[in-house]
N, C-alpha and C positions, 0 to 999 in steps of 0.2 A: 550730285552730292546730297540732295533732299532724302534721296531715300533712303542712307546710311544712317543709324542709331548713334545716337552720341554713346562713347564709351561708360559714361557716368549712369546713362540711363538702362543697358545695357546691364552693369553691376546692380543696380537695384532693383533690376526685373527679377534675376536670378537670387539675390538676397529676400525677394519677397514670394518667390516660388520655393525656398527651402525653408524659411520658417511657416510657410500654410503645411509643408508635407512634415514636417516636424511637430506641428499643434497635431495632424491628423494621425500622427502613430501615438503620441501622448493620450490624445483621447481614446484611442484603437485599446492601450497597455494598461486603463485603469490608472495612469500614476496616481492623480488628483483622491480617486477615491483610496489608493492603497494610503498614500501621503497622509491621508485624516485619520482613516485608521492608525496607522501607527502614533500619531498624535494624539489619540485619545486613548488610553491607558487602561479604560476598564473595558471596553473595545476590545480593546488586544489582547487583554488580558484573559477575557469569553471566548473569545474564538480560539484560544490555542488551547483552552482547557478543555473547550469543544472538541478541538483535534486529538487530544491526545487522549479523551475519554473514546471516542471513536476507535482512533488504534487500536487503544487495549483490549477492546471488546473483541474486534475484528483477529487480533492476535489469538486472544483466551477462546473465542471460537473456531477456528480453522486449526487452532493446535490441538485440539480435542478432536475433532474431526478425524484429523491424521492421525492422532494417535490410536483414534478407535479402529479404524481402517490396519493400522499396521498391528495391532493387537488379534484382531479377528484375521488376520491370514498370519498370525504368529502359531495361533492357534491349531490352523486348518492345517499345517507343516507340520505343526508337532503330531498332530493325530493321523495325519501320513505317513509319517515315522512309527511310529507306535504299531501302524497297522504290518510295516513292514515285517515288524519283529527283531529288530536288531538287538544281537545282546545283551552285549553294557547299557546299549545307550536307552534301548529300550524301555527298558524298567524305570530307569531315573526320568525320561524322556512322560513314562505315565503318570507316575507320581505328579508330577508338574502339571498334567494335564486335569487330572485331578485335584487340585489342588485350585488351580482355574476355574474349576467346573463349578468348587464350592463356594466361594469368592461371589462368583456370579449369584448363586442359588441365594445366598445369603444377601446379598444389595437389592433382589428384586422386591 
């Protein structure tokens, strides 16, 4: 019977093996330091302004990007067409292109 653990001691092995693993995911997950931040108001206040000046940027430049991308093979189709010679569409299809062409000529 010496060698059986007292049930009491038993429950506070296991009690003091779940809160070491429970201190080491809280340190692991930042609480402490998210915790201060949130607590300090001009903190939080810089860093989200941080975040969302980033966004914008990140937004305002990849939509430019695309849209230049989808403009320049707007282009390349329209004067594909054009080249084809299609009737109707043709003519209004040049106009357009030209009209493009001056646009460009004039912002350079």
């Amino acid at each position: 019977m010496a060698n059986r653990k007292n049930p009491a001691e038993a429950v506070e092995k296991v009690k003091k093996d779940t809160l070491t693993r429970l201190a080491e995911v809280m340190e692991k997950s930042r609480v402490l330091e998210n915790l201060e931040m949130i607590l300090d108001r001009r903190k939080l206040l810089w860093n989200n302004f941080l975040a969302g000046l980033a966004r914008g940027l990140g937004f305002g430049v990849g939509l430019t990007v695309l849209a230049a991308i989808v403009i320049y093979f707007l282009v390349v189709l329209l004067k594909s067409i054009v080249a084809l010679n299609i009737p109707l569409i043709g003519t209004y299809i040049a106009e357009l292109v030209e009209i493009v062409q001056e646009q460009i000529k004039i912002h350079r």
